[in-house]
VODREN-688261 format. One record per residue (C-alpha): x, y, z; residue in three letters. Coordinates in steps of 0.5 Angstrom, whole numbers, plus 500, padded with zeros to 3 digits. Example, Ala and Ser with C-alpha at 12.3 -4.5 7.8 and 13.67 -1.06 7.14 Angstrom:
! VODREN-688261
<r c1="525" c2="491" c3="516" kekol="ALA"/>
<r c1="527" c2="498" c3="514" kekol="SER"/>
This chain:
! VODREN-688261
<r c1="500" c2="500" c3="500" kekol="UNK"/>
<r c1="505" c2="506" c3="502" kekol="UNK"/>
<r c1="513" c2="505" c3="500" kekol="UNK"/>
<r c1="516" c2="510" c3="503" kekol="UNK"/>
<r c1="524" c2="508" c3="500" kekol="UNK"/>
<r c1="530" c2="513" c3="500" kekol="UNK"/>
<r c1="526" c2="519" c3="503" kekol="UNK"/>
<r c1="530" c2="525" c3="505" kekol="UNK"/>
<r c1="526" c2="532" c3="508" kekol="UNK"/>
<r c1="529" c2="539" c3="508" kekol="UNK"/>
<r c1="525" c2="545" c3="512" kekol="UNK"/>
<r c1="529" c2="550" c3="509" kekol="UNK"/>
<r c1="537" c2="549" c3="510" kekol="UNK"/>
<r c1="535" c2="544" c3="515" kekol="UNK"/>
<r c1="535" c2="537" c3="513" kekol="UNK"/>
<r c1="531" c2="532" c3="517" kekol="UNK"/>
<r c1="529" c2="525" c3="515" kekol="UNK"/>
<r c1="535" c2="521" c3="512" kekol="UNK"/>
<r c1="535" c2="517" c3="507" kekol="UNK"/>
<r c1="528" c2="514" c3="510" kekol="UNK"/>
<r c1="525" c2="507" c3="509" kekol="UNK"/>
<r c1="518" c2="504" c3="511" kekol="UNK"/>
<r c1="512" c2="501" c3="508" kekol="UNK"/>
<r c1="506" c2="500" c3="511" kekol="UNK"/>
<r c1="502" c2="494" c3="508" kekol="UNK"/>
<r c1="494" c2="493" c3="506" kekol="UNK"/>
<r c1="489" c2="493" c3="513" kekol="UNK"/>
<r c1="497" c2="493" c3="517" kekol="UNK"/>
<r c1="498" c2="497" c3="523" kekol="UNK"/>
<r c1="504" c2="500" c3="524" kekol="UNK"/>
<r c1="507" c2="504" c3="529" kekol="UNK"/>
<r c1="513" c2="509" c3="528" kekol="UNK"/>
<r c1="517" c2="510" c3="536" kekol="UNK"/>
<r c1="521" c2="516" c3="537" kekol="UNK"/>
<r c1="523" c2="521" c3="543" kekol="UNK"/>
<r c1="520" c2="529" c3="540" kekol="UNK"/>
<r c1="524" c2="532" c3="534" kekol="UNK"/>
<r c1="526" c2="525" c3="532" kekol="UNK"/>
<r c1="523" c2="527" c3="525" kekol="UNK"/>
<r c1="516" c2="523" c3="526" kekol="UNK"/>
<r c1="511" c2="529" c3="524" kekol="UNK"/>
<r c1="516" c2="531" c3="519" kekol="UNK"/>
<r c1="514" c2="524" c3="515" kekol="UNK"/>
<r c1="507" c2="524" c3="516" kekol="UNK"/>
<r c1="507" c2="531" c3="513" kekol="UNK"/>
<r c1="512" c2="528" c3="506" kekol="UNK"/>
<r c1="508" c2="524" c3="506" kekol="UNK"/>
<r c1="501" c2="528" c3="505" kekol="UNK"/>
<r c1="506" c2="534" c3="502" kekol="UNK"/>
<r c1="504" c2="538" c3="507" kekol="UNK"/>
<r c1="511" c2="542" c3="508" kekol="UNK"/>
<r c1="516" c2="539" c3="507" kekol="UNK"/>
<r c1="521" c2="539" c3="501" kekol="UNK"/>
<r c1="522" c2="532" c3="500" kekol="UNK"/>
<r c1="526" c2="527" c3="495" kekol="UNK"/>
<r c1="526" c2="521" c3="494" kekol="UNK"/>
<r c1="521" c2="515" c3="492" kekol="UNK"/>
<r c1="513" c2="516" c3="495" kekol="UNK"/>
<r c1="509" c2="510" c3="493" kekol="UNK"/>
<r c1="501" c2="510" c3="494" kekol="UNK"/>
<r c1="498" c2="503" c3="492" kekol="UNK"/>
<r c1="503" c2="503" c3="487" kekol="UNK"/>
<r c1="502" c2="509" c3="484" kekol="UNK"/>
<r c1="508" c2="515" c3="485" kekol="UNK"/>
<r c1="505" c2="520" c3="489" kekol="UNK"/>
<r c1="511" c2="524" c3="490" kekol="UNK"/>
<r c1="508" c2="530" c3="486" kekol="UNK"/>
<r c1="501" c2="529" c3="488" kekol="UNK"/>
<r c1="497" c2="535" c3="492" kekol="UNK"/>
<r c1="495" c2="535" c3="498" kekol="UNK"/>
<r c1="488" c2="534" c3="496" kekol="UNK"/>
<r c1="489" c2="528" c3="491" kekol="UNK"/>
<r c1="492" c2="524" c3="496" kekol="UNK"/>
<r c1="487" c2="525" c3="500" kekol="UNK"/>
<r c1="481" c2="523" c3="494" kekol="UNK"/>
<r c1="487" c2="516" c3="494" kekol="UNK"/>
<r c1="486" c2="514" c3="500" kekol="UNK"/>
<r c1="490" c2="518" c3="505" kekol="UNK"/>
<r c1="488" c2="521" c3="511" kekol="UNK"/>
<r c1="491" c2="526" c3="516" kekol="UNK"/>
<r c1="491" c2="528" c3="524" kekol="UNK"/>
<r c1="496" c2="531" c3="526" kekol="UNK"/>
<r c1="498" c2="533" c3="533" kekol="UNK"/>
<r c1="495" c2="540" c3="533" kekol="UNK"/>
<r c1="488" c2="537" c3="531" kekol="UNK"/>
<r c1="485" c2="543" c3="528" kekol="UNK"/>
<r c1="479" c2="542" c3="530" kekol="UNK"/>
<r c1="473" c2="548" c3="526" kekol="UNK"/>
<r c1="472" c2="552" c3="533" kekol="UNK"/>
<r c1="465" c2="554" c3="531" kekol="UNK"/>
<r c1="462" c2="548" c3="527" kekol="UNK"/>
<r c1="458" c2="542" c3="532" kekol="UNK"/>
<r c1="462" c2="536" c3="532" kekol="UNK"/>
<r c1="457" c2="533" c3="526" kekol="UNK"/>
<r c1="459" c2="539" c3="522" kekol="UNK"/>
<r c1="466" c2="538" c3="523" kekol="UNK"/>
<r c1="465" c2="530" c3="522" kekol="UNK"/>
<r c1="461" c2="533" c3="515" kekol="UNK"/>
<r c1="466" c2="537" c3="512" kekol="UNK"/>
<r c1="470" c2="532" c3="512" kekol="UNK"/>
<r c1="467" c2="528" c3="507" kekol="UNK"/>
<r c1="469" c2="532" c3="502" kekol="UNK"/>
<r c1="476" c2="529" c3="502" kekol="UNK"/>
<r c1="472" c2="521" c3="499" kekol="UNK"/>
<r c1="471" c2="520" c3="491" kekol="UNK"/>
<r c1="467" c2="515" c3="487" kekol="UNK"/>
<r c1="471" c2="509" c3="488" kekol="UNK"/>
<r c1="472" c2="511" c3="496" kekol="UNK"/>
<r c1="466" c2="513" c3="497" kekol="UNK"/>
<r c1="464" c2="518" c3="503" kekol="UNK"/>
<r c1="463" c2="514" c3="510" kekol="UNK"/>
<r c1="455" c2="517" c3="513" kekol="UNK"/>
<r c1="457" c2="522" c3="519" kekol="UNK"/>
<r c1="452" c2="518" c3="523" kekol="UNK"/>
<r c1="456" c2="512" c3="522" kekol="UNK"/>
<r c1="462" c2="515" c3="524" kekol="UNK"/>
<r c1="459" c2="518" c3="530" kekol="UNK"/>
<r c1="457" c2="511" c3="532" kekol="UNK"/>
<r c1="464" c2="508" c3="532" kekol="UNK"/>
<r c1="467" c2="513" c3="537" kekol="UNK"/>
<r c1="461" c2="512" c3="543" kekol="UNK"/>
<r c1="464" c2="519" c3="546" kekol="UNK"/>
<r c1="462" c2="522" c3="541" kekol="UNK"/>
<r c1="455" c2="521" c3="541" kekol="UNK"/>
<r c1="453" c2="526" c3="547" kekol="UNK"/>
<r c1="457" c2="531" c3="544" kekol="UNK"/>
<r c1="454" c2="531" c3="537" kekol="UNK"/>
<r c1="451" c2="538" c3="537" kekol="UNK"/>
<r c1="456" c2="541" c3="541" kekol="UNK"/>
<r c1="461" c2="546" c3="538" kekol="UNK"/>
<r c1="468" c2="544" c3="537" kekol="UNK"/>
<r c1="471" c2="550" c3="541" kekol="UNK"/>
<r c1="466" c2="547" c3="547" kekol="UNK"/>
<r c1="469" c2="540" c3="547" kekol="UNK"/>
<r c1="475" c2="538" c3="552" kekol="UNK"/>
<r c1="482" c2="537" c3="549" kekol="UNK"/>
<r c1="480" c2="529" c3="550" kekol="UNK"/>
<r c1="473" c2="531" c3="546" kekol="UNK"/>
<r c1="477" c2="534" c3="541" kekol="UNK"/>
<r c1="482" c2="529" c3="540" kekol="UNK"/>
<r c1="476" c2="523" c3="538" kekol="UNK"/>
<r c1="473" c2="528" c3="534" kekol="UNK"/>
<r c1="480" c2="529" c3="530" kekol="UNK"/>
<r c1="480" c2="522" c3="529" kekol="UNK"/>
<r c1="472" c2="520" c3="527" kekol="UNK"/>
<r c1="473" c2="526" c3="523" kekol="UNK"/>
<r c1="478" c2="523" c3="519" kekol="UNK"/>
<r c1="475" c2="516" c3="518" kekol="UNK"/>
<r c1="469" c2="521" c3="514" kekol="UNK"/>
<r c1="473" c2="521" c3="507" kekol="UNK"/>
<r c1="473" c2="512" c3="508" kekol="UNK"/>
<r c1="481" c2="513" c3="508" kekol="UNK"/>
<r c1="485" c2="506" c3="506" kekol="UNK"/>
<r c1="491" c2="509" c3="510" kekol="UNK"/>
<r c1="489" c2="513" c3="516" kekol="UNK"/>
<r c1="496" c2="517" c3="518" kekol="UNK"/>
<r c1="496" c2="519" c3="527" kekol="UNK"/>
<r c1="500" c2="524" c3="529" kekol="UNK"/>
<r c1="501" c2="524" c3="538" kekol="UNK"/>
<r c1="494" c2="523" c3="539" kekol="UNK"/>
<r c1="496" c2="521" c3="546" kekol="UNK"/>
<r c1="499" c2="528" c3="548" kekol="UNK"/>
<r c1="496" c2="531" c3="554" kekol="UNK"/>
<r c1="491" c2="526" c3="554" kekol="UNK"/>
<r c1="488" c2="523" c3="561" kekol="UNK"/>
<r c1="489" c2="516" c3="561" kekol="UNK"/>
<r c1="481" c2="514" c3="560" kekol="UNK"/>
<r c1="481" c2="519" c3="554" kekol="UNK"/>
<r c1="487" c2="515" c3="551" kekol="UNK"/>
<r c1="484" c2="507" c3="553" kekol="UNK"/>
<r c1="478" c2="509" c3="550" kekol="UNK"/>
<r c1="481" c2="511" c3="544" kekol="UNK"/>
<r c1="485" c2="505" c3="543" kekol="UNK"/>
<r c1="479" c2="501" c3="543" kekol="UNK"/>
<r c1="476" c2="506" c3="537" kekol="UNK"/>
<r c1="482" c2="506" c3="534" kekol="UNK"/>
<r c1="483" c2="499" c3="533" kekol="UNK"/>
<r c1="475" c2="497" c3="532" kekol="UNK"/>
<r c1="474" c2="503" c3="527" kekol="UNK"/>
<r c1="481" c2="500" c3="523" kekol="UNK"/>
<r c1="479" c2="493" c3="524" kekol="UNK"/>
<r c1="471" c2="494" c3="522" kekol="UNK"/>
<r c1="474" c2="498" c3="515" kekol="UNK"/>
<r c1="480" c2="495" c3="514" kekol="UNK"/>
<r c1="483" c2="501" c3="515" kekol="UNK"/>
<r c1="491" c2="501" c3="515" kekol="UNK"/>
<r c1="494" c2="506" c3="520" kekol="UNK"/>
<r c1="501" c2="509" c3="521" kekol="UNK"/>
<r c1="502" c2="511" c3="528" kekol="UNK"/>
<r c1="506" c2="517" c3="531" kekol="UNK"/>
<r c1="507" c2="515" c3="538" kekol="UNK"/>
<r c1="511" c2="516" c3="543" kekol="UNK"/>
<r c1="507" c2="513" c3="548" kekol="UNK"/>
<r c1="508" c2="505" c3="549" kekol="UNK"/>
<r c1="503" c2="502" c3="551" kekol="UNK"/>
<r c1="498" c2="506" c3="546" kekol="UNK"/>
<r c1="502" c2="505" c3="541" kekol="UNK"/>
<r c1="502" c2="497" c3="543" kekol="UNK"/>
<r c1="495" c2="496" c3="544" kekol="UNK"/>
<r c1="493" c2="499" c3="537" kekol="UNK"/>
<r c1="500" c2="496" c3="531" kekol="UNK"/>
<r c1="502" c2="490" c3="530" kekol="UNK"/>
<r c1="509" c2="492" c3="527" kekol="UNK"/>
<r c1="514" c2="498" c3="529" kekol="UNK"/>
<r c1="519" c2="502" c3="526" kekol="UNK"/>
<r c1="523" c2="507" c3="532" kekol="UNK"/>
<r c1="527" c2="513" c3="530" kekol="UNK"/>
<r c1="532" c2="518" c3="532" kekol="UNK"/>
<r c1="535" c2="524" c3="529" kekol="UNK"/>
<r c1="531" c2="523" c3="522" kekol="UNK"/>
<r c1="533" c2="515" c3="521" kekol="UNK"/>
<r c1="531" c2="509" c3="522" kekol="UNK"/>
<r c1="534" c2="505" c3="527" kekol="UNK"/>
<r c1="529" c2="499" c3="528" kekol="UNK"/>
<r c1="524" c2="495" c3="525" kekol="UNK"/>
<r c1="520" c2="489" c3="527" kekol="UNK"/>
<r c1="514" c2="486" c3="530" kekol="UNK"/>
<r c1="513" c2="487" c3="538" kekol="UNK"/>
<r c1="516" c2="480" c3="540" kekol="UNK"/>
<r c1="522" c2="482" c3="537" kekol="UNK"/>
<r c1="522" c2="490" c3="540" kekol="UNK"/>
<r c1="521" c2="487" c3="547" kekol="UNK"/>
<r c1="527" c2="482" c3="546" kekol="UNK"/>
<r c1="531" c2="489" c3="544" kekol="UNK"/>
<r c1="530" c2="492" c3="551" kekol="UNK"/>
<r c1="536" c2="497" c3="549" kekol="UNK"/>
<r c1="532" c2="500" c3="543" kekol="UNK"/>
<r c1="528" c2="503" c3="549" kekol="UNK"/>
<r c1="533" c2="504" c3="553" kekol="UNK"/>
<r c1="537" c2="508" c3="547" kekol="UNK"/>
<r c1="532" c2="511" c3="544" kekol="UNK"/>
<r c1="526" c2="512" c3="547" kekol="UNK"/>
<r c1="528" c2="513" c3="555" kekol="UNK"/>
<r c1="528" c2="521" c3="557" kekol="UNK"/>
């Protein structure tokens, strides 16, 4: 589904990911492990071509998308929420949820808000109520429904756990996966939390400095303890 080969990213003079290599299959759910600044949100940003310059080889569904705008790769498949959530204040939680199906076309056609609404339980209450009245926690389920609007085929997940209570990030991780499960959604994750990261991926990936330095299922990361202790550990 996303082969991601060689990829370098520049903001400006300051280069950030080297020569970086990842894939994520079809219905797989992967996880990319790194301490802040690593370079996690800059790759979810190359891939949707959403700041940085970039080189290197992007492939989606075996399509070359390393030219595409943001909004084609959005009408393929992808799907994007990123750490800040960017929540529409002054829309309700339906409207937000709404707008968003924009982003479908003919062959992924638009998931129905109620349908949305429904897959993430908390959110039902709420549905009527703006988005600047919700909680950050409310806000950061609403970012996720929303993005599952458009019926993405891989859903990109920037720390959706920052800042969040522990209830808040329990009741995410059962959405999350049931709403990937049910859809057959892939899902790159961006986490520095553990244990959410391995509650909702099957493979992990960790990064430092813009380069990867480990790959493999969960079994193979708890039988590397040094990778956490060197990379991952405050």
């Amino acid at each position: 589904m996303l082969e991601v080969r060689d990829l370098d990213a520049f903001y400006g003079d300051s280069h950030i990911l080297f020569k970086l290599r990842l894939s994520v299959g079809n219905g797989q759910r992967v996880a990319l492990l790194g301490r802040n600044g690593a370079g996690k949100s800059t790759l979810l940003k190359s891939v949707m071509n959403a700041g940085p310059r970039v080189r290197g080889a992007l492939r989606f569904d075996g399509q070359d998308i390393g030219a595409l705008p943001v909004h084609r790769r959005t009408q393929l498949g992808l799907s994007l929420v990123p750490e800040d959530r960017r929540i529409f204040t002054h829309l309700t939680v339906a409207e937000n949820i709404a707008i968003a199906r924009y982003g479908a076309s003919a062959q992924r056609p638009a998931v129905p808000v109620a349908e949305i609404i429904e897959r993430f339980p908390m959110l039902v209450a709420l549905q009527q109520r703006y988005g600047g009245q919700l909680s950050g926690g409310q806000q950061q389920l609403l970012a996720v429904a929303r993005a599952m609007a458009a019926n993405p085929s891989l859903l990109l997940l920037d720390e959706p756990t920052e800042g969040l209570a522990p209830i808040i990030v329990e009741e995410m991780a059962h959405d999350v996966v049931r709403t990937c499960t049910e859809r057959n959604t892939a899902l790159l994750l961006c986490e520095q939390n553990i244990w959410f990261a391995r509650r909702c991926t099957q493979y992990v990936y960790v990064i430092d400095t813009g380069r990867i330095v480990f790959e493999g299922d969960w079994a193979a990361f708890d039988a590397n303890p040094q990778v956490q202790q060197r990379y991952l550990a405050l």
